[in-house]
DSSP file (Angstrom, degrees, kcal/mol; ACC not computed):
  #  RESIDUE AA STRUCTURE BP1 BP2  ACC     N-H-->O    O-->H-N    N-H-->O    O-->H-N    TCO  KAPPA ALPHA  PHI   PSI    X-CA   Y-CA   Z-CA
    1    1 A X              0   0    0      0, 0.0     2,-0.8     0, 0.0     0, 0.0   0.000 360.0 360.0 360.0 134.0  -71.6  -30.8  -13.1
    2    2 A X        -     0   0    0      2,-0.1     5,-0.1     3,-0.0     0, 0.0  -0.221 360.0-152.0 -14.4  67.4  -68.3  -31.0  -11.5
    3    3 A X        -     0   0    0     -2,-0.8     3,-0.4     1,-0.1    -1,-0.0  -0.267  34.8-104.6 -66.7 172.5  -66.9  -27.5   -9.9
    4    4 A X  S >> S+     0   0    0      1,-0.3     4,-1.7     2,-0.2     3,-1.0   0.640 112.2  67.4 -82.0 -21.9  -63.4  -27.2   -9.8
    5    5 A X  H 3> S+     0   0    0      1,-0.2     4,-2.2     2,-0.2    -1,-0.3   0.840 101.0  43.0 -28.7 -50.6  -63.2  -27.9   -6.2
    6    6 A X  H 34 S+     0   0    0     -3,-0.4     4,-0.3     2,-0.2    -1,-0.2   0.163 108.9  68.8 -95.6  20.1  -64.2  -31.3   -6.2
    7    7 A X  H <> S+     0   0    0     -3,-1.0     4,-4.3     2,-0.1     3,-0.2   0.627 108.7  34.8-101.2 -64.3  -61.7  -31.5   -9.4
    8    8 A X  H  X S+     0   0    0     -4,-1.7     4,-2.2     1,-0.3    -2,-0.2   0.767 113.1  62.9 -77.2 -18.1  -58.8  -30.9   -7.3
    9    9 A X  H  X S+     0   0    0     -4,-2.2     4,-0.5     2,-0.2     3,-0.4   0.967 107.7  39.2 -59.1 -50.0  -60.3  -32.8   -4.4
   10   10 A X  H >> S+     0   0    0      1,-0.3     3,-1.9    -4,-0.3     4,-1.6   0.946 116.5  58.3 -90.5 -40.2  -60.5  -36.1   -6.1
   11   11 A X  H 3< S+     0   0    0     -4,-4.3    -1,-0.3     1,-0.3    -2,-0.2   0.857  99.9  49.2 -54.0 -30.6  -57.1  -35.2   -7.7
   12   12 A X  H 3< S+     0   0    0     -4,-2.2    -1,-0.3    -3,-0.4    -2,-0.2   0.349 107.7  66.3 -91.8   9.8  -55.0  -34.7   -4.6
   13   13 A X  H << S+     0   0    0     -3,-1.9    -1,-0.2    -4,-0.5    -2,-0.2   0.830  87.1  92.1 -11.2 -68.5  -56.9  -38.8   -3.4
   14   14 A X  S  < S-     0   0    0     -4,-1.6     0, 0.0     1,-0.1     0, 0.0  -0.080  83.9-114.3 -74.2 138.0  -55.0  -40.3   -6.2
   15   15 A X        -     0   0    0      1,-0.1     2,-1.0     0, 0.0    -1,-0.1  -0.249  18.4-122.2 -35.2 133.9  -51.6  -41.8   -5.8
   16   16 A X        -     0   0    0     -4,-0.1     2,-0.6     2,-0.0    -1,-0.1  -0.616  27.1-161.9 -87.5 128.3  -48.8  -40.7   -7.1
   17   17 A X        -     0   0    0     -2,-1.0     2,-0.5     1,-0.1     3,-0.1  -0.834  24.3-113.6-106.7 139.2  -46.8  -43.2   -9.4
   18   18 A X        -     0   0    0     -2,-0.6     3,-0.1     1,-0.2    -1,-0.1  -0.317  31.7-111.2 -57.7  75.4  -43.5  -42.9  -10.2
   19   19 A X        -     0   0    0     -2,-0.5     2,-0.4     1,-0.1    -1,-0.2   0.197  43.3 -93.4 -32.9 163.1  -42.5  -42.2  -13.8
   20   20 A X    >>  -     0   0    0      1,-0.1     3,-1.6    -3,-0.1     4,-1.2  -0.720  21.3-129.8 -98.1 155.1  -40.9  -44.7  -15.4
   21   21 A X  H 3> S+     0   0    0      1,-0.4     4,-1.2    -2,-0.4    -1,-0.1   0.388 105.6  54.5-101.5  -5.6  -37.2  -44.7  -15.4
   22   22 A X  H 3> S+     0   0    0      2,-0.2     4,-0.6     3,-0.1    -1,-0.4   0.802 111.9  40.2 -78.5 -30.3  -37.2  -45.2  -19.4
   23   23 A X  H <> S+     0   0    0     -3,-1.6     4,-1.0     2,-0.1    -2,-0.3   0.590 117.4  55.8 -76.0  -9.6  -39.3  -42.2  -20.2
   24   24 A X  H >X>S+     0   0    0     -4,-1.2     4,-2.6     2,-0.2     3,-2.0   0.995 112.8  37.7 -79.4 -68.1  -37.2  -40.6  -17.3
   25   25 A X  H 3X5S+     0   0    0     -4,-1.2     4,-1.2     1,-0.3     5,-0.4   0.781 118.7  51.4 -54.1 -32.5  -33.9  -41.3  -18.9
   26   26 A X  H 3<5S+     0   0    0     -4,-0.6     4,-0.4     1,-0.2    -1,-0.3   0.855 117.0  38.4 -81.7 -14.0  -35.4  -40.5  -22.7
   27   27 A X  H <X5S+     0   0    0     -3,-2.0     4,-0.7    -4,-1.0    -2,-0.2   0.795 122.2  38.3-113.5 -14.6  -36.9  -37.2  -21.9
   28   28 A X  H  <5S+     0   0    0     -4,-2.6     4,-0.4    -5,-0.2    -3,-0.2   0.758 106.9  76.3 -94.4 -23.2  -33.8  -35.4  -19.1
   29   29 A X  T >X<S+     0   0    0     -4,-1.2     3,-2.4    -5,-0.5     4,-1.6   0.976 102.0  36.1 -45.8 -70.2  -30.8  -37.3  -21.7
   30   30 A X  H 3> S+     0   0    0     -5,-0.4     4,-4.0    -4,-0.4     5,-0.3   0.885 114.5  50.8 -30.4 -65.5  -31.4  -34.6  -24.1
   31   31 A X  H 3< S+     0   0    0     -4,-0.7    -1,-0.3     2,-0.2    -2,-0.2   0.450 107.7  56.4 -56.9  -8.5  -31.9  -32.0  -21.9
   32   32 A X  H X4 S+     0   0    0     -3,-2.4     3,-2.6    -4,-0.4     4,-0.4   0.839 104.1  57.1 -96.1 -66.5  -28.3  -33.1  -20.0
   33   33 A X  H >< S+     0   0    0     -4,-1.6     3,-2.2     1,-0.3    -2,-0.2   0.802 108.3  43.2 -11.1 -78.3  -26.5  -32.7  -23.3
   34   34 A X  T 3< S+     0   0    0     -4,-4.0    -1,-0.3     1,-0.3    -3,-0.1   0.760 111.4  51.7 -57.5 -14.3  -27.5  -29.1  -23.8
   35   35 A X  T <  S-     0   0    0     -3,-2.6    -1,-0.3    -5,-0.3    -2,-0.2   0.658 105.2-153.0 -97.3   6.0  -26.9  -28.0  -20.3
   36   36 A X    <   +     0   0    0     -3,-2.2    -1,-0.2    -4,-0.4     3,-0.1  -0.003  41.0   3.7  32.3-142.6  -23.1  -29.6  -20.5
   37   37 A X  S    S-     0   0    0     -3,-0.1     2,-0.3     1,-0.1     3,-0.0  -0.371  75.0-111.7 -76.6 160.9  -21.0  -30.9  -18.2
   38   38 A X        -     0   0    0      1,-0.1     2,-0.2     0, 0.0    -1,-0.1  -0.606  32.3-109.0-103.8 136.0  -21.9  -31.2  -14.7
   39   39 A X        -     0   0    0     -2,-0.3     2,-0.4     1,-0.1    -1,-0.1  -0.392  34.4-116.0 -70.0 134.0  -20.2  -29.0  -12.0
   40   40 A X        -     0   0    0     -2,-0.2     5,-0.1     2,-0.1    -1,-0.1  -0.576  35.7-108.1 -76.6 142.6  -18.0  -30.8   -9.9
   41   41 A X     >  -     0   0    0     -2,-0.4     4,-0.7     2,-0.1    -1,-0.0   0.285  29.7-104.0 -65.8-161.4  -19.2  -30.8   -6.5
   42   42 A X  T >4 S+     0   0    0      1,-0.2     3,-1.3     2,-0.2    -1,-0.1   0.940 116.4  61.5-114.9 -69.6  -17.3  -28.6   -3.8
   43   43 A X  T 34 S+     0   0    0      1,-0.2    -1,-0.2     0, 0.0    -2,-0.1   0.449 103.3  54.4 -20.1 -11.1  -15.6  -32.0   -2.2
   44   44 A X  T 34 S+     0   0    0      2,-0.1    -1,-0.2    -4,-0.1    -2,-0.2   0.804  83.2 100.6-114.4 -44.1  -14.0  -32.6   -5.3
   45   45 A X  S << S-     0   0    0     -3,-1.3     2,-0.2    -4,-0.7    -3,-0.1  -0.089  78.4-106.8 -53.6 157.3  -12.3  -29.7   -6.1
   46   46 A X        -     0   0    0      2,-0.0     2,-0.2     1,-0.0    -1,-0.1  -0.443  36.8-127.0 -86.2 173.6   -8.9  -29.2   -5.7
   47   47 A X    >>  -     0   0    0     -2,-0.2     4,-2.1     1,-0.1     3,-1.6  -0.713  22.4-114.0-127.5 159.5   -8.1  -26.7   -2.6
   48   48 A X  T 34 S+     0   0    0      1,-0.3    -1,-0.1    -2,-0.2    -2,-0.0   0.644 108.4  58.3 -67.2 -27.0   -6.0  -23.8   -3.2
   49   49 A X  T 34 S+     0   0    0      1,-0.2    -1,-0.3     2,-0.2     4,-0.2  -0.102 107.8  52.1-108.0  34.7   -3.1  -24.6   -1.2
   50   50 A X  T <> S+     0   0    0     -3,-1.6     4,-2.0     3,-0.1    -2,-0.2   0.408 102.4  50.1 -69.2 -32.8   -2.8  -27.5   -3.1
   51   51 A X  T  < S+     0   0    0     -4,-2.1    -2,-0.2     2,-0.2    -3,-0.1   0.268 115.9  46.4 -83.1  14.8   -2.8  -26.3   -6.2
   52   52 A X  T >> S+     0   0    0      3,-0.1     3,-2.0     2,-0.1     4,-1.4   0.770 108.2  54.1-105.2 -53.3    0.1  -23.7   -4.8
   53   53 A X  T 34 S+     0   0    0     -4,-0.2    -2,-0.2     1,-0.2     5,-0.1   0.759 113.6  49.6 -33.0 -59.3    1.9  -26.8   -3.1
   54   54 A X  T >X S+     0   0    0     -4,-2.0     4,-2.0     1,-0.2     3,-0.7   0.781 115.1  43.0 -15.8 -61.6    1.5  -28.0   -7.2
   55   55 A X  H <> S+     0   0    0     -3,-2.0     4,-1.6     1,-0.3    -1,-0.2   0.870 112.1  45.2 -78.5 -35.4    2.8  -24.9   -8.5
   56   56 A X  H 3< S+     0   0    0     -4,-1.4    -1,-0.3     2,-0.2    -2,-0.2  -0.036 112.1  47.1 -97.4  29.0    5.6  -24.1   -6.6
   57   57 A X  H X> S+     0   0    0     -3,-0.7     3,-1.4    -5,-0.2     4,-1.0   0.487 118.2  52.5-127.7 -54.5    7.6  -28.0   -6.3
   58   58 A X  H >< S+     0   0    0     -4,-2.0     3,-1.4     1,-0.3    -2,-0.2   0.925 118.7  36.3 -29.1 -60.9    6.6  -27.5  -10.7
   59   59 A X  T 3< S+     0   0    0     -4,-1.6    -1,-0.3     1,-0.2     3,-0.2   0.830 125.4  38.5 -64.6 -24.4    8.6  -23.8  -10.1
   60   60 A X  T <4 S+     0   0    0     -3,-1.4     7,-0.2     1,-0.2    -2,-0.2   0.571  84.8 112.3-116.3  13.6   11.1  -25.1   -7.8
   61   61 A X    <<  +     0   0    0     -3,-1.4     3,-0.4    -4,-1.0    -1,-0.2   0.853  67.9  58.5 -44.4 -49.9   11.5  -28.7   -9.8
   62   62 A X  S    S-     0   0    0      1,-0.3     2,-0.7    -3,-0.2    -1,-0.1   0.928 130.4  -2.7 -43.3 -73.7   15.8  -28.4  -11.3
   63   63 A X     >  +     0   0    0      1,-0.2     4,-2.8     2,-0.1    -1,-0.3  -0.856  63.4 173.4-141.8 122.2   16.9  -28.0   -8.0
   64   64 A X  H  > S+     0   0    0     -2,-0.7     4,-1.0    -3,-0.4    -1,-0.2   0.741  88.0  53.2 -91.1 -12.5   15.0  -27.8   -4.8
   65   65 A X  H  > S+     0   0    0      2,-0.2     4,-1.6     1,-0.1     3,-0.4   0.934 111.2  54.0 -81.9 -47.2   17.7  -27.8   -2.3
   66   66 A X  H >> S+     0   0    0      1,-0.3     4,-1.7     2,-0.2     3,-0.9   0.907 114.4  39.3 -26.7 -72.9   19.0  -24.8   -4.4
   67   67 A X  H 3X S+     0   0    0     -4,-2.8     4,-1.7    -7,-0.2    -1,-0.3   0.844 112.1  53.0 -73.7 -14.9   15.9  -23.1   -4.1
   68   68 A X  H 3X S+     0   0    0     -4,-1.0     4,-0.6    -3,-0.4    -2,-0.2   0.279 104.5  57.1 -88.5   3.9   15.0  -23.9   -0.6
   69   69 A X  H <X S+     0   0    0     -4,-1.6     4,-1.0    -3,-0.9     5,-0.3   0.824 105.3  51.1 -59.0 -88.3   18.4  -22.6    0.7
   70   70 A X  H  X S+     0   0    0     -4,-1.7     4,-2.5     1,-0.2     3,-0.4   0.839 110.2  52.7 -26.8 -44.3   17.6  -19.3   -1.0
   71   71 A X  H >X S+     0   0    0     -4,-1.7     4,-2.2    -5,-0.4     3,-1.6   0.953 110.9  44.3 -46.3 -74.3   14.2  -19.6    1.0
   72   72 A X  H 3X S+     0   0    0     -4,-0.6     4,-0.9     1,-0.2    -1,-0.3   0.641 109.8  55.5 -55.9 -23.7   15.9  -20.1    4.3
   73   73 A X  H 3< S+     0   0    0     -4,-1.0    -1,-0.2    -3,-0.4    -2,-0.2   0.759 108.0  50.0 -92.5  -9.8   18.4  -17.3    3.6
   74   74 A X  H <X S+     0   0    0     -4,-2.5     4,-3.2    -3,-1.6     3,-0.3   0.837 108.0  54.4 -37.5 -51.9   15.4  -14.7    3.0
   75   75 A X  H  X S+     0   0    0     -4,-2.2     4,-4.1    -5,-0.4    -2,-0.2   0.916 106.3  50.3 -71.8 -40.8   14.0  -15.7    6.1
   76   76 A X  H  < S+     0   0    0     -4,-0.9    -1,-0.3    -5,-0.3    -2,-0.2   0.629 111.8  46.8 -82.0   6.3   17.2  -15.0    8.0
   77   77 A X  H >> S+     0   0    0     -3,-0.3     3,-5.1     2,-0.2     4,-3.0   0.811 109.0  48.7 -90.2 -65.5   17.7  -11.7    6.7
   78   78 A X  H 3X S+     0   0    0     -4,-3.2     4,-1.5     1,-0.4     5,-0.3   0.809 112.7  54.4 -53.2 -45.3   14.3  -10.3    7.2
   79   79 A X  H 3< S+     0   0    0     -4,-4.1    -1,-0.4     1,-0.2    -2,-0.2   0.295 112.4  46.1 -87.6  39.6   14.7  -11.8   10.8
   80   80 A X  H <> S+     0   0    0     -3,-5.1     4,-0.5    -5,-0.1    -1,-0.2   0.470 107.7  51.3 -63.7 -38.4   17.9   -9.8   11.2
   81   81 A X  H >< S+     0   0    0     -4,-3.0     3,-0.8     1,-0.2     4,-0.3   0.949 112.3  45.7 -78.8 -34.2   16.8   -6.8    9.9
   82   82 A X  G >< S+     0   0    0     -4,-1.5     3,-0.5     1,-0.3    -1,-0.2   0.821 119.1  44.0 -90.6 -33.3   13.5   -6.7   12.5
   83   83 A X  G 34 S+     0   0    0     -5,-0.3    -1,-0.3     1,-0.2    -2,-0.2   0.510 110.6  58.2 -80.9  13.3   15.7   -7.7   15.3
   84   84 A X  G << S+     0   0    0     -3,-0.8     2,-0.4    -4,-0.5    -2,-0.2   0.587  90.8 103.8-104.9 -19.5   18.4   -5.1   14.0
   85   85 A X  S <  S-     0   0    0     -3,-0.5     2,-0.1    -4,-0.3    -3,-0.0  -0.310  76.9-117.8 -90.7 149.1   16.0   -2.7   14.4
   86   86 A X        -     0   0    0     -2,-0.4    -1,-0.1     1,-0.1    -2,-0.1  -0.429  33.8-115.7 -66.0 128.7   15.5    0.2   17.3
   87   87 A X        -     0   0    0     -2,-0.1     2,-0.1     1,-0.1    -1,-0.1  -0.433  45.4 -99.3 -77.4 142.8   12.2    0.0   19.6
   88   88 A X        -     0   0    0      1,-0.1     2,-0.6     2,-0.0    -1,-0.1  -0.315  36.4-112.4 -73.2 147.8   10.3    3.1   18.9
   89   89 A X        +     0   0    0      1,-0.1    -1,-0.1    -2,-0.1    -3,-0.0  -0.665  31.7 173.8-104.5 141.6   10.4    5.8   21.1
   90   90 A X        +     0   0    0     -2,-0.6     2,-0.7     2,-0.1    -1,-0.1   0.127  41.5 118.1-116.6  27.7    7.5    7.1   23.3
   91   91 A X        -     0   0    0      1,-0.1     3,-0.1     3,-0.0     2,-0.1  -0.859  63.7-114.2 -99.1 137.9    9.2   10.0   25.4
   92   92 A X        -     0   0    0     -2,-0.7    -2,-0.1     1,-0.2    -1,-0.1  -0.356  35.7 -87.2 -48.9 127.8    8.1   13.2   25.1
   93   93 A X        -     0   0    0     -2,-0.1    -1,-0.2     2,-0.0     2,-0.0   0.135  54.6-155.0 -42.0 121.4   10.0   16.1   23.8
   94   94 A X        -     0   0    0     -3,-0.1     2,-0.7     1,-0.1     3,-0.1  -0.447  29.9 -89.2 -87.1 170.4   11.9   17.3   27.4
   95   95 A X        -     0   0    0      1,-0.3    -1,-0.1    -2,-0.0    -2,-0.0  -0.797  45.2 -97.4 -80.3 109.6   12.9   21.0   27.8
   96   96 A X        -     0   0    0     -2,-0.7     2,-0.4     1,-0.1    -1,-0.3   0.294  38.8-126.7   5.0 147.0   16.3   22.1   26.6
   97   97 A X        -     0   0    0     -3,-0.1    -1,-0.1     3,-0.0     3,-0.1  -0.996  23.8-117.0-116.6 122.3   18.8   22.3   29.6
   98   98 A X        -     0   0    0     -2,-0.4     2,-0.2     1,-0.1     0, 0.0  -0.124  38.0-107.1 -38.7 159.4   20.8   25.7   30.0
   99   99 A X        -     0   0    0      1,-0.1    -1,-0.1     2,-0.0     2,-0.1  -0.548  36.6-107.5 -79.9 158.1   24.4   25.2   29.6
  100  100 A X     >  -     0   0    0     -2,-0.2     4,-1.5     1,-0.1     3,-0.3  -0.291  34.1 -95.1 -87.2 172.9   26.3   25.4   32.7
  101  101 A X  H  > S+     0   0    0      1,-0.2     4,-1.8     2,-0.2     5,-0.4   0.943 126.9  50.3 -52.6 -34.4   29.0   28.6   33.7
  102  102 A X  H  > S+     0   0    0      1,-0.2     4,-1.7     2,-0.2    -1,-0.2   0.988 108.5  50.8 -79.9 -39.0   31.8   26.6   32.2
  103  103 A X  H  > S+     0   0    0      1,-0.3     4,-2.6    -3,-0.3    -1,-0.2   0.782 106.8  52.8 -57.0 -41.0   30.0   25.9   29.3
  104  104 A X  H  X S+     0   0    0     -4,-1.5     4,-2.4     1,-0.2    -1,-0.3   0.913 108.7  46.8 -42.5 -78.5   29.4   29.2   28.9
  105  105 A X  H  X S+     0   0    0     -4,-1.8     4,-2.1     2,-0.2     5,-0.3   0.889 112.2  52.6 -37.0 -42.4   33.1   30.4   29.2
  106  106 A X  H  X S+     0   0    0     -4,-1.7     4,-1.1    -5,-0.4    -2,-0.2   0.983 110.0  48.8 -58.5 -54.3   34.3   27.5   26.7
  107  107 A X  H  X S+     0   0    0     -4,-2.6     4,-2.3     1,-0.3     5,-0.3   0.835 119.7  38.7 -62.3 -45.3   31.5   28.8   24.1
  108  108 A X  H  X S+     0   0    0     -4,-2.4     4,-1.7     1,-0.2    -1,-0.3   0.869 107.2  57.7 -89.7 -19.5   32.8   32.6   24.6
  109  109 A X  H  X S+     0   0    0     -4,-2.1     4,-1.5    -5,-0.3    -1,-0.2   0.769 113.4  47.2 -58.7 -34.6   36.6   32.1   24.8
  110  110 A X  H  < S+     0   0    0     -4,-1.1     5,-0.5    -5,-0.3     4,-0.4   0.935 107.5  49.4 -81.8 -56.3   36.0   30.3   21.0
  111  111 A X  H  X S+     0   0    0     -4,-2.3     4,-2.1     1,-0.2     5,-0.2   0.938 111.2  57.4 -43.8 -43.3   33.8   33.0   19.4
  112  112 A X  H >X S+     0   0    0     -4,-1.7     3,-1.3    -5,-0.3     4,-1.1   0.876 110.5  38.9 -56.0 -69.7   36.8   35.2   20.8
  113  113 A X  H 3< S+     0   0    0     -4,-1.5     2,-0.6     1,-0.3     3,-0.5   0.790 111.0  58.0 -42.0-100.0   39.7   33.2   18.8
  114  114 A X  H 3> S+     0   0    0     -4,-0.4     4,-2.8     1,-0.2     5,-0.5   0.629 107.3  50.3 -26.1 -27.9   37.3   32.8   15.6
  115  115 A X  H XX S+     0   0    0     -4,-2.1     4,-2.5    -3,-1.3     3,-1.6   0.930 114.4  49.5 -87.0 -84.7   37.3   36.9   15.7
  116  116 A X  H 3< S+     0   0    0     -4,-1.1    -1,-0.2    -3,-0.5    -2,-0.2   0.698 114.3  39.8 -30.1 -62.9   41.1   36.6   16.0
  117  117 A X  H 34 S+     0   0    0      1,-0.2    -1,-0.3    -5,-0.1    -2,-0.3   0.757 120.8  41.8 -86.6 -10.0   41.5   34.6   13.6
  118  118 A X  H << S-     0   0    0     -4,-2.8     2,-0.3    -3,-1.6    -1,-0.2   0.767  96.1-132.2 -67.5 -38.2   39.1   36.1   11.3
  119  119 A X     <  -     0   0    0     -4,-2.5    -1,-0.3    -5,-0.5     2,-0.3  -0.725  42.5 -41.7 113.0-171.9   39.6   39.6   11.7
  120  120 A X        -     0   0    0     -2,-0.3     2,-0.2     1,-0.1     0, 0.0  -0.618  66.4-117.5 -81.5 149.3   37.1   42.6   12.3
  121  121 A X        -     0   0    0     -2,-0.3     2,-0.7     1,-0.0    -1,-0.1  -0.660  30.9-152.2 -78.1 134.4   34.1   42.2   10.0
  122  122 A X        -     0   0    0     -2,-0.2     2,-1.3    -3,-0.0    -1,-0.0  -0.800   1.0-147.7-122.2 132.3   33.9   45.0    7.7
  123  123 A X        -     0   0    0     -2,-0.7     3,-0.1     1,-0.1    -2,-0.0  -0.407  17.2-122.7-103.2 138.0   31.0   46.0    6.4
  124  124 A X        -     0   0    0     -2,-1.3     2,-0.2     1,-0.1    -1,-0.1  -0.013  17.6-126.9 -86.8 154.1   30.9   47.2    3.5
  125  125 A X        -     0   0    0      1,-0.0     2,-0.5    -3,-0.0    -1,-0.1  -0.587  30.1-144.7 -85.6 144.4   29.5   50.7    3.0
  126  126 A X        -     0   0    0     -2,-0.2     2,-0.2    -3,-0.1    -1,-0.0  -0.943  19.3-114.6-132.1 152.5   26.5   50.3    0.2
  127  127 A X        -     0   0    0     -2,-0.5     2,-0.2     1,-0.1     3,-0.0  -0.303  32.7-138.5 -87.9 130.4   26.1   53.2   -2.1
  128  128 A X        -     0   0    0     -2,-0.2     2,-0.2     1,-0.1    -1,-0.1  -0.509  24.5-106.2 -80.8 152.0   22.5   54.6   -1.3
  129  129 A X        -     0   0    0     -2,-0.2     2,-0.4     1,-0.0    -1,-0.1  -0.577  44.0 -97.7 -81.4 157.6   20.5   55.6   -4.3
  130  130 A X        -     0   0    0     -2,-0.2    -1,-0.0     1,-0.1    -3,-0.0  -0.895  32.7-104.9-107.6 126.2   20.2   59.3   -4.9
  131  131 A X        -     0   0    0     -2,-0.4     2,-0.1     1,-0.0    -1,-0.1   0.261  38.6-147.8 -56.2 128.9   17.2   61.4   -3.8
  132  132 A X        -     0   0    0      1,-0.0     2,-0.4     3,-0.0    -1,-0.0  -0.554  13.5-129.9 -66.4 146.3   15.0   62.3   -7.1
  133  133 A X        -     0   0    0     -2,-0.1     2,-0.1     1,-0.0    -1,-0.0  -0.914  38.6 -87.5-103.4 143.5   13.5   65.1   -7.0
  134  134 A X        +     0   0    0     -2,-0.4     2,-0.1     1,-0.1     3,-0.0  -0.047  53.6 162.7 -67.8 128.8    9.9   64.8   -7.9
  135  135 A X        -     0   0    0     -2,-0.1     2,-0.4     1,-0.1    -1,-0.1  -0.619  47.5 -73.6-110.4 173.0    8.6   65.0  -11.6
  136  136 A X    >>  -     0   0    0     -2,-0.1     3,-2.1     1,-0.1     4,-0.7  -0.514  41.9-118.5 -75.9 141.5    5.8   64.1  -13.3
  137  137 A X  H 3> S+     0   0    0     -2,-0.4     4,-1.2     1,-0.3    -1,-0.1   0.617 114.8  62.0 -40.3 -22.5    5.2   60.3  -14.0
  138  138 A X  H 3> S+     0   0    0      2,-0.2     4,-1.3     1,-0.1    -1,-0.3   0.971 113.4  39.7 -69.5 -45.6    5.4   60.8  -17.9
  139  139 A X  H X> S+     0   0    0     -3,-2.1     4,-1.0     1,-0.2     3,-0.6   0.965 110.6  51.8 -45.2 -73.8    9.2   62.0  -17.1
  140  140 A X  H 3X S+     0   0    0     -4,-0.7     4,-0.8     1,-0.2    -1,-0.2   0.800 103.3  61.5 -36.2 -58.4   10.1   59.8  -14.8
  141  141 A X  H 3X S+     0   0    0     -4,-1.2     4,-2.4    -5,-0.2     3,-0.5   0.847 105.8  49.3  16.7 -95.4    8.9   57.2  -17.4
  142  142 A X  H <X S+     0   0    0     -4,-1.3     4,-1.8    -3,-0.6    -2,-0.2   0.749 107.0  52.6  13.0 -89.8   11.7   58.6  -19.8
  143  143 A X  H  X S+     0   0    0     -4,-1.0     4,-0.5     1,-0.2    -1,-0.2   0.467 105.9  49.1 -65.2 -12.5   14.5   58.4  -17.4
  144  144 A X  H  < S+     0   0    0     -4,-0.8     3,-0.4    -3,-0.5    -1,-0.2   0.858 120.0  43.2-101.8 -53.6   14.2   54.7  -16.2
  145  145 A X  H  < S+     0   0    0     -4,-2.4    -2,-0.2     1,-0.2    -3,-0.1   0.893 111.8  53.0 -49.5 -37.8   13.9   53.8  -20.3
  146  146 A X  H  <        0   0    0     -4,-1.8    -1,-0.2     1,-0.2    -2,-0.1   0.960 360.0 360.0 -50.7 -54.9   16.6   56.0  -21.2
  147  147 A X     <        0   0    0     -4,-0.5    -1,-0.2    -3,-0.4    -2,-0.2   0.637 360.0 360.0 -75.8 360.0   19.1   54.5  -18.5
C-alpha cells in the first residue's frame, strides 16, 4: 500500500494547470458582489491639498478678488504686529544705583515743603481699654453679654 509520503511525492510531480477562466469568473463573481465595491487604489485618490484647493475656490466662489484682498490684508497685519514687536530681553537684573548728593537734597527739600504744606501730623490719642480686674470666667461671661 501507498504511505502518505509517496502520496505527496507523486503529487508535488504533477503539473499544475491553470483553472479555467469560466469556472474562475463563475465561482469569485459571486463572491465579488458580497465583498462590494473595490477600494480605490492609493494613486487614485484624491490628495488632501486638493481637495482643500476644491473647498476653498467653492468658499471663495462670489468674489475671489474680494476674498483674496482680505487674505493679503491679514497677512500684512500679522507681519506688522511681529515686526512691531520689541526683541526680548536677556540682561540680568543690575543693582540699584545710590542716588547722588544732589539727588539727595532735591528728595529732602520736597518732603520738607509736603510737611509745610500738610501740616504737623497729629496723631490721634486712642482711648486704651480699661484694666479689669480679674473675676471668675462665669462673670466675665455676664459682662461681655450684658454690654
Amino acid at each position: 500500500m501507498n504511505g502518505p509520503d509517496q502520496f505527496e511525492e507523486r503529487l508535488q510531480r504533477q503539473p499544475l494547470r491553470p483553472v479555467p477562466p469560466a469556472w474562475r469568473d463563475e465561482i469569485l463573481g459571486p463572491a465579488r458582489a458580497a465583498a462590494g465595491p473595490r477600494p480605490v487604489p492609493f494613486a487614485a485618490r484624491r490628495r488632501l491639498s486638493s481637495m482643500f484647493a476644491t473647498g476653498l475656490s467653492a468658499l471663495l466662489w462670489p468674489h475671489p478678488k474680494a476674498w483674496g484682498g482680505l487674505a493679503a490684508l491679514w497677512l500684512l497685519v500679522l507681519g506688522l504686529n511681529f515686526a512691531s514687536r520689541e526683541p526680548a530681553r536677556s540682561e540680568v537684573a543690575r543693582p540699584a544705583i545710590p542716588p547722588s548728593p544732589q539727588m539727595r537734597a532735591l528728595l529732602q527739600q520736597q518732603e520738607q515743603l509736603f510737611a509745610e504744606l500738610i501740616g504737623p501730623a497729629e496723631k490721634p490719642v486712642a482711648d486704651r481699654p480699661k484694666p479689669v480686674a480679674p473675676q471668675p470666667h462665669s462673670q466675665r461671661r455676664e459682662e461681655f453679654l450684658n454690654t
